[in-house]
C-alpha positions as CSV (number, residue, x, y, z in Angstrom):
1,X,3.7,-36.3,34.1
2,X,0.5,-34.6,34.6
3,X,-1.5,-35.1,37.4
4,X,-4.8,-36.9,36.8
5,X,-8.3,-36.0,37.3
6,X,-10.5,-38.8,38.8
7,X,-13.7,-36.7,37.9
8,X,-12.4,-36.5,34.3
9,X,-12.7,-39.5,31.9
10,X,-11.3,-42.2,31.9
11,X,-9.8,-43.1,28.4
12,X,-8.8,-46.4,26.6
13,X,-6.9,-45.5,23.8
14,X,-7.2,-48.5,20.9
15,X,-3.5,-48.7,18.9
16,X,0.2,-47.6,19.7
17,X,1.2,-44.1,19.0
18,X,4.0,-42.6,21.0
19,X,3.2,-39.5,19.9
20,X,-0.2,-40.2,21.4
21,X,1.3,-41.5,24.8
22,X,3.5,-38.6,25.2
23,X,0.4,-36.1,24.8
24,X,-1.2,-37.9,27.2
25,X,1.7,-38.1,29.9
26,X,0.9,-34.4,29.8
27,X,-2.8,-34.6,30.1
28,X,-5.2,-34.8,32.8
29,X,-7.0,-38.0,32.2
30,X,-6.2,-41.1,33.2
31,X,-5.3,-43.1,30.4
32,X,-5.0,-46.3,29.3
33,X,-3.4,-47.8,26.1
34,X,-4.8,-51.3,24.5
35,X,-2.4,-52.7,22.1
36,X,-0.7,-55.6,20.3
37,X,1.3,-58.0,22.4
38,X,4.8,-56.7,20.9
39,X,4.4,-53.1,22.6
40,X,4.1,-55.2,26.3
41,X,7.9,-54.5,26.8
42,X,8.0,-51.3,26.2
43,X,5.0,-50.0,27.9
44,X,6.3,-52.1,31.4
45,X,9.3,-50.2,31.1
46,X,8.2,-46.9,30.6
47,X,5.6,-47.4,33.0
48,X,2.6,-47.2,30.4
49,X,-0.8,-48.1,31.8
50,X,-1.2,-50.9,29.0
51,X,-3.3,-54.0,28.6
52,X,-2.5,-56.0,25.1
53,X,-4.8,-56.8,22.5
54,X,-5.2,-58.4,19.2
55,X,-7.2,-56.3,16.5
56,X,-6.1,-58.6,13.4
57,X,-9.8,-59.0,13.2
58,X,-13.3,-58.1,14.7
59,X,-15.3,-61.3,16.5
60,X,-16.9,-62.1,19.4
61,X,-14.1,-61.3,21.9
62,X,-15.3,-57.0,21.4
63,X,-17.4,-57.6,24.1
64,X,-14.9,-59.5,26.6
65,X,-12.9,-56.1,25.5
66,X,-15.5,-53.9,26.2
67,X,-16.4,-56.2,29.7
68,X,-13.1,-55.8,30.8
69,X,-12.9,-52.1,30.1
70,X,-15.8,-51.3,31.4
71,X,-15.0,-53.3,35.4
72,X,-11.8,-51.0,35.1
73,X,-14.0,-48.2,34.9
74,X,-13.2,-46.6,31.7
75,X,-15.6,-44.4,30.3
76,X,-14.5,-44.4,26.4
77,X,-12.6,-45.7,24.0
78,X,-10.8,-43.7,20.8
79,X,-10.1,-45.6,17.8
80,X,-6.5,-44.4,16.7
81,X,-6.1,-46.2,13.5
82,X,-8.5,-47.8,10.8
83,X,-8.0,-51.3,12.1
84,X,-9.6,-50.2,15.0
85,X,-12.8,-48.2,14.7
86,X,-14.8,-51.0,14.4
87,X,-13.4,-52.4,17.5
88,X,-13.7,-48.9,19.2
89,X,-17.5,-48.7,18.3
90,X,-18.4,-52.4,19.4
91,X,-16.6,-51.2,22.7
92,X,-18.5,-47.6,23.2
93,X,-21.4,-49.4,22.5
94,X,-21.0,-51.6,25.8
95,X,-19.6,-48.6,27.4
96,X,-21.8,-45.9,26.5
97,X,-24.8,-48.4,26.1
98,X,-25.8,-47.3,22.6
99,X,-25.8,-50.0,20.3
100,X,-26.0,-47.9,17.6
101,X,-22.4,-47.3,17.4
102,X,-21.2,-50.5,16.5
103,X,-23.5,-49.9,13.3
104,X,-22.0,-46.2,12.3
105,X,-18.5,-47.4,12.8
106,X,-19.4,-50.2,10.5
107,X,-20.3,-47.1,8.1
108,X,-17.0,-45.2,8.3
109,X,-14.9,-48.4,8.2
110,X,-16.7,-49.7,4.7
111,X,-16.4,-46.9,2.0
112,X,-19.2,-48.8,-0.1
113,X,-21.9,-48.3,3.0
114,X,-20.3,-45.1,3.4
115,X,-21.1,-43.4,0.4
116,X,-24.7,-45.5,-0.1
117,X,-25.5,-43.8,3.9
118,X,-24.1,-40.1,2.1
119,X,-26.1,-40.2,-0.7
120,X,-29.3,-41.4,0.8
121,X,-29.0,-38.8,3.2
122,X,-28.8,-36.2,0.2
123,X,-24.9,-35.6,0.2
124,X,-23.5,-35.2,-3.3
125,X,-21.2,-38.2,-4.5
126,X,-19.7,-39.7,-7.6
127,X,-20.7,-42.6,-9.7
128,X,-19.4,-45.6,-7.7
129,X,-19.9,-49.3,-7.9
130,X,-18.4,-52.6,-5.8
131,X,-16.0,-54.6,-8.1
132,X,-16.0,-58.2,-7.3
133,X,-13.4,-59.2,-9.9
134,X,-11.4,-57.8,-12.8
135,X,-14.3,-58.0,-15.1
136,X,-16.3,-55.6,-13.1
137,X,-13.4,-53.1,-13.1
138,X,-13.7,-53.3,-17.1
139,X,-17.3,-53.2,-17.3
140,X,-17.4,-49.9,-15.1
141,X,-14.4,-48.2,-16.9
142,X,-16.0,-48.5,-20.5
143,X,-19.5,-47.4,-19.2
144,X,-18.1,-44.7,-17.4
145,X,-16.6,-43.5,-20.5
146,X,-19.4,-44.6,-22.7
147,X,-21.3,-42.1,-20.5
148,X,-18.6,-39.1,-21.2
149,X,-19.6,-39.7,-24.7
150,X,-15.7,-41.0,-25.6
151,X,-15.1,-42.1,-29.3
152,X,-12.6,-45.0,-30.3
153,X,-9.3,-43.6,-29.9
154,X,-9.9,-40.8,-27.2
155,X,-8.1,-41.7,-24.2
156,X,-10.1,-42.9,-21.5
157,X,-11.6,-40.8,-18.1
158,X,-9.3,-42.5,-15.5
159,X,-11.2,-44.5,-12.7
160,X,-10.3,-44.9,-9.0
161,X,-9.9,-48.0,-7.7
162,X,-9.9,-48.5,-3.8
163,X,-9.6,-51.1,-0.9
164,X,-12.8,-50.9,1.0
165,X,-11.4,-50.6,4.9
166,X,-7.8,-49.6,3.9
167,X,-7.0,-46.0,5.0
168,X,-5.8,-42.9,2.7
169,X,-3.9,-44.3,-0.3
170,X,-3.6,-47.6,0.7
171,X,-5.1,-50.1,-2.0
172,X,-6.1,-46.6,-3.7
173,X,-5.3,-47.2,-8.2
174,X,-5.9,-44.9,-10.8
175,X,-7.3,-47.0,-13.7
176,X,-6.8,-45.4,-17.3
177,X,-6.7,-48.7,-19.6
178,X,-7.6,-52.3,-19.3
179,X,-3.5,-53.4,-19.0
180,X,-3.7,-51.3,-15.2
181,X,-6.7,-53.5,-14.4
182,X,-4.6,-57.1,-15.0
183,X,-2.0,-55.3,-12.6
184,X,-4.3,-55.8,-9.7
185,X,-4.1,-58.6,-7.6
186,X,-6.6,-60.8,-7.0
187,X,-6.7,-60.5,-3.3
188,X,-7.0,-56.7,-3.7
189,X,-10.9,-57.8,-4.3
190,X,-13.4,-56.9,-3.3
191,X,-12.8,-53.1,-4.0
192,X,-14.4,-49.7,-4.1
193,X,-14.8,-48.1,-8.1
194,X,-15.4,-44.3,-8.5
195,X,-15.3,-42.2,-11.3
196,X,-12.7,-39.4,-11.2
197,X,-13.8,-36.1,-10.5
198,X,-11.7,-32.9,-11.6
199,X,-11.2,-30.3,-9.1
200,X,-9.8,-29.4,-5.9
201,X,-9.1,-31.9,-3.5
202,X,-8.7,-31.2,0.4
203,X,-9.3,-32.7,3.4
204,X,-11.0,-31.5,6.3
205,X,-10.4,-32.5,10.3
206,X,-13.3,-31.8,12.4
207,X,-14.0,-32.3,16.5
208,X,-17.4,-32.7,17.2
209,X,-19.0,-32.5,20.9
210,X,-22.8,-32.8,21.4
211,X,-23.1,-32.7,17.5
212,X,-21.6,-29.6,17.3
213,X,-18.5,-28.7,15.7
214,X,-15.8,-27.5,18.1
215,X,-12.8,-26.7,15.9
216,X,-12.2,-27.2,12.0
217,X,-9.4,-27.1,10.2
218,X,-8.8,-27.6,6.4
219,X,-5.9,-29.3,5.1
220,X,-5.2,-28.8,1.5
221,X,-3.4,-31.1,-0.8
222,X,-0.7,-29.9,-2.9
223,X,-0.5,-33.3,-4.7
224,X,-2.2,-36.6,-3.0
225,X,-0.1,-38.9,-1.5
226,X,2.6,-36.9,-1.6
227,X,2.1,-33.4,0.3
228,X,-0.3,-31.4,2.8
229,X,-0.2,-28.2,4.7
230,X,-2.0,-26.3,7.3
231,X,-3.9,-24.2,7.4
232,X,-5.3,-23.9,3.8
233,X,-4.4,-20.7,1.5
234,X,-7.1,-18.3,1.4
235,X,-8.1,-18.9,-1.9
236,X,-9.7,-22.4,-0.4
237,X,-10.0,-20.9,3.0
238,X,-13.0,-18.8,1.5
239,X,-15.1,-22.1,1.3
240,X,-15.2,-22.3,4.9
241,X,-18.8,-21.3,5.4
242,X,-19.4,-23.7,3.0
243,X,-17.5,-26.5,3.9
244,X,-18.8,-26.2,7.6
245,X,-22.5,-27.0,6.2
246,X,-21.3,-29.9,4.6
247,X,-19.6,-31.2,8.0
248,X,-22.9,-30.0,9.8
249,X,-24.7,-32.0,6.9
250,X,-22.2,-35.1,7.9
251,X,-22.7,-35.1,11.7
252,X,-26.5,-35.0,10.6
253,X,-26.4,-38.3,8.4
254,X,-24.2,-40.0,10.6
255,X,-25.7,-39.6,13.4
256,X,-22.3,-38.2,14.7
257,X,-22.8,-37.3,18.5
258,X,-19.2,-36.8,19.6
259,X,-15.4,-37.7,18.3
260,X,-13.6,-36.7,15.3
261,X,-14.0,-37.1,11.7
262,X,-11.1,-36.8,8.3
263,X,-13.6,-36.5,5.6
264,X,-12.4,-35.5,2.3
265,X,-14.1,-33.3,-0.4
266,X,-13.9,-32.4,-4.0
267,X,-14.9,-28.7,-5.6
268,X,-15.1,-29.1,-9.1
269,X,-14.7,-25.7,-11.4
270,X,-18.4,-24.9,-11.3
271,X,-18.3,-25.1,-7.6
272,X,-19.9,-28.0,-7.1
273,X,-18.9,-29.9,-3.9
274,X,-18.4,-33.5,-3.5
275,X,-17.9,-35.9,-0.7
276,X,-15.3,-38.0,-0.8
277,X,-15.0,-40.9,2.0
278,X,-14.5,-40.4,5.6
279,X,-13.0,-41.8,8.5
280,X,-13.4,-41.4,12.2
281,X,-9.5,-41.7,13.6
282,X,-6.4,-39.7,13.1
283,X,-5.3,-38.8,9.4
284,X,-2.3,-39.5,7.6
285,X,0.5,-37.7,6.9
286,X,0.9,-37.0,10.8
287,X,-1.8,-34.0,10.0
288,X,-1.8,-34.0,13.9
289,X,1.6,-32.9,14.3
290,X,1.3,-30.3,11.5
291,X,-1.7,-28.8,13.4
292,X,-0.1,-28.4,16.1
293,X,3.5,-26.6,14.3
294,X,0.7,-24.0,13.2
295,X,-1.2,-23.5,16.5
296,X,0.3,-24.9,19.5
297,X,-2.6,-27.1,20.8
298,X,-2.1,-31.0,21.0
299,X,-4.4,-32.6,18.6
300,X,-4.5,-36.1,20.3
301,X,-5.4,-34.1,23.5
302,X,-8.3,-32.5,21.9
303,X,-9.1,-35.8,20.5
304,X,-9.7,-36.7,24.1
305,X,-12.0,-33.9,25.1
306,X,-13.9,-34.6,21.8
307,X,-14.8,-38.6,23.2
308,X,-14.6,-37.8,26.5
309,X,-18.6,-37.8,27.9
310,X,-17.2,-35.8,31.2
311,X,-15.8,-33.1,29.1
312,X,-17.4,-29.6,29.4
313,X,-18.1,-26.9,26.9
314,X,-16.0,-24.5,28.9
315,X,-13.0,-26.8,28.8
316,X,-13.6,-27.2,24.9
317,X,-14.0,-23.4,24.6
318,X,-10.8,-23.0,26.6
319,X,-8.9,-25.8,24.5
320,X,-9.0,-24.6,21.1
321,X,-7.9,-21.5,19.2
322,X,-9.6,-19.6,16.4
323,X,-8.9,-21.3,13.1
324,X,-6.7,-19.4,10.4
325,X,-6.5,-16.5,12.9
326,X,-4.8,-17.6,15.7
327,X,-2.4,-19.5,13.5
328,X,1.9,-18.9,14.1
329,X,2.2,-19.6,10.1
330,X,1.5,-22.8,7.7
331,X,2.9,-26.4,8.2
332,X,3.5,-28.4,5.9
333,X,5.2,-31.9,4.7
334,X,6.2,-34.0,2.1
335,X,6.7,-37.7,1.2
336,X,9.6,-39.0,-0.1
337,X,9.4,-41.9,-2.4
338,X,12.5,-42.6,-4.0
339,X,12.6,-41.8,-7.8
340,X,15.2,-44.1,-9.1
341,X,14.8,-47.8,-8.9
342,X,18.7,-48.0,-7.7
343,X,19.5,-45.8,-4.7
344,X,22.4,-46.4,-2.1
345,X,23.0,-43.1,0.0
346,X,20.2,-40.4,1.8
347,X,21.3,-37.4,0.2
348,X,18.6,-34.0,1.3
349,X,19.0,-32.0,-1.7
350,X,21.0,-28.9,-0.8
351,X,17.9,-26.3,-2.3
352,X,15.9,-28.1,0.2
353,X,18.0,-28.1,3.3
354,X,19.1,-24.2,2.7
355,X,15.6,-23.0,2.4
356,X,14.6,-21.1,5.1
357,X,11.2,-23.0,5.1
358,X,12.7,-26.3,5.6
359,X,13.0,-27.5,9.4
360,X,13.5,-31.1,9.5
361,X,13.1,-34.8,8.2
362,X,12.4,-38.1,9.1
363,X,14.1,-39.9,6.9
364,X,16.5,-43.4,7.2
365,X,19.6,-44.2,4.7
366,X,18.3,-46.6,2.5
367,X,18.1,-50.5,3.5
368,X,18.4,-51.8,0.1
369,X,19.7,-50.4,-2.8
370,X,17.0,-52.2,-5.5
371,X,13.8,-49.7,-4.8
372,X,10.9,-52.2,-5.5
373,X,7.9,-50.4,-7.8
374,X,5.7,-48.6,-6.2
375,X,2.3,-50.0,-6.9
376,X,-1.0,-47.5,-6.7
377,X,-0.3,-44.8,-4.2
378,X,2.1,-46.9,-2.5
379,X,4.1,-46.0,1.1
380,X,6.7,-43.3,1.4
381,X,9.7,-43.8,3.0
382,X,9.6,-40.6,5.4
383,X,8.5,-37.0,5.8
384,X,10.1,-33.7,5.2
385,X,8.9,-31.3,7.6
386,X,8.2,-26.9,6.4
387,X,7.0,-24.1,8.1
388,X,6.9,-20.3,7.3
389,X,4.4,-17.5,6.9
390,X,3.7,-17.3,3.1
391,X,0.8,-20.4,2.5
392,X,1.7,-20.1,-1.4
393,X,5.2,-20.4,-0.7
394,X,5.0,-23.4,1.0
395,X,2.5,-24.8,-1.3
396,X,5.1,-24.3,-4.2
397,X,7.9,-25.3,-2.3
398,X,6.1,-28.7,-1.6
399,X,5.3,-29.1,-5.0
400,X,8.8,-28.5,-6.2
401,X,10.1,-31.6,-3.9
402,X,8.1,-34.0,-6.4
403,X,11.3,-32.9,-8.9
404,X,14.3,-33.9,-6.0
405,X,16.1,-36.9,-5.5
406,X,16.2,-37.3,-1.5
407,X,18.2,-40.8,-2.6
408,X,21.0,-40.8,-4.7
């Protein structure tokens, strides 16, 4: 364990991540992890500084949270999940006495606000619109299309269809034809409806201190849902400059003083960039751990120095490396769903085991042989982890996985 700095911060990190608690066993803050009731065991036995908390929902009781944080001194707190930005912005506000965070988590928590405060603030979106019920989903599909100038019989311009506080691919539906909208439930409403946009998706992980961005990395998307690596190939790495005015453009709207955003971004074929959605906590796909494969800093730790108000520039400066260039090689993984609806045995296709990219999985024999339909994006059922030199490589070798049966 490393020793801890008094005249550092003092950080309450909001959700259970072990990954999280380890990087910060080897940090110098003092730490403090706010969680669920059913990770009390554990942290008393592993000695984890640990106070438990329900997050099911956001009421009155954020301010006992941020009371009680605040008479044990801490100086933040870090949201480490969607279900909890909210909860870490009505803390900070207590804690940092700015009551203007609660508001701007509010924003990155409800992708409707979200993209009404981006394109006010002259950020380049798609058509959207809330859906309140199936009929709305209709309605916007055939406009949509009416405005694409489709005749009778072409097949429609798909539609997105997404949760409005669920993160990544969570509640997220592509909508080609009215039968896809009666799959929806009802209580999938009220939703998010965008219009598709054709181009080159990626996401982008940024740490900002003093409004200024102190690392950026690009993660592209071989195919969402399913696969990501780091860094990007140079082919999207040359949109850097670019990309760094939008995130400068982000912090700007926002309001962003310090922390860490995962927008995402569309280029379409003209070049044309569009924002996405945000979200101000840790991405999917354990991006984190990826980053780290490819450069050898700790991206929870730097997630501290980003929220940390006692953090200094010099410490920043020392923290991270130069992006692309002081990378070891490209990480990558891939999602495994299974792709027959009968499996009984985790079998890691040989190709895939012998390749000298592949380094290891996370994946669990199956616990029932019946594999129930995925629905939207759906959840995968474990990660395959690459590394190597070659970005385009990797980028095909992830793409071939979408052809494997990982169960058999």
């Amino acid at each position: 364990m490393e020793a801890k700095d008094p005249n550092k911060g003092y950080i309450a990190v909001l959700g259970w991540s072990l990954r999280c608690i380890d990087a910060l066993e080897k940090f110098d803050r003092r730490y403090l992890i706010v969680a669920p009731d059913w990770a009390a065991e554990y942290a008393e036995q592993h000695d984890i500084p640990f106070i438990s908390w329900d997050f099911e929902r956001l009421n009155d009781r954020s301010y006992e949270l941020a009371t009680k944080l605040k008479e044990m001194g801490v100086d933040v707190a870090i949201p480490l999940f969607e279900e909890t930005v909210e909860w870490a912005g009505a803390v900070n506000s207590v804690l940092l006495d700015n009551p203007r965070l609660l508001g701007q988590s509010m924003l990155f928590r409800d992708k409707s606000l979200m993209k009404r405060r981006a394109q006010l603030g002259g950020i380049r979106v798609g058509i959207f619109e809330e859906a309140m019920d199936h009929s709305d989903v209709i309605r916007f599909l055939k406009r949509v299309n009416q405005t694409l100038l489709k005749l009778d019989g072409d097949p429609n311009d798909p539609i997105h269809f997404k949760a409005f506080d669920k993160a990544g691919c969570l509640g997220h539906r592509v909508i080609r034809t009215p039968d896809d909208v009666a799959a929806i439930a009802d209580e999938e409403f009220p939703a998010l409806l965008e219009s598709h946009l054709d181009g080159w998706e990626f996401a982008v992980e940024a740490w900002i201190k003093d409004r200024k961005i102190q690392f950026l990395n690009i993660s592209e998307y071989v195919s969402l849902g399913y696969s990501v690596f780091v860094p990007a190939t140079p082919e999207l790495e040359k949109w850097r400059p670019r990309i760094e005015q939008q995130i400068e453009k982000l912090i700007e709207v926002f309001d962003i003083d310090f922390g860490f955003i995962h927008p995402e971004y569309f280029v379409t074929n003209d070049g044309t960039m569009y924002f996405g959605e945000v979200a101000y906590r840790p991405p999917g796909f354990n991006v984190f751990e990826l980053l780290e494969r490819a450069y050898g800093f700790n991206a929870y730790q730097a997630l501290v120095l980003a929220f940390d108000p006692k953090a200094t520039q010099e410490e920043l400066d020392a923290f991270f490396p130069e992006p692309v260039k002081d990378a070891m090689g490209h990480a990558g993984c891939f999602g495994v769903y299974p792709r027959r609806r009968v499996v009984s045995d985790l079998s890691i296709p040989p190709e895939t085991e012998n390749d000298p990219y592949f380094e290891f999985h996370e994946l669990s024999p199956p616990h029932e042989q019946k594999v129930t339909k995925r629905t939207a994006f759906g959840t995968h059922w474990g990660l395959v982890y690459f590394f190597g030199e070659d970005p385009h490589r990797l980028r095909d070798l992830l793409k071939a996985q979408e052809d494997l049966d990982y169960y058999v």
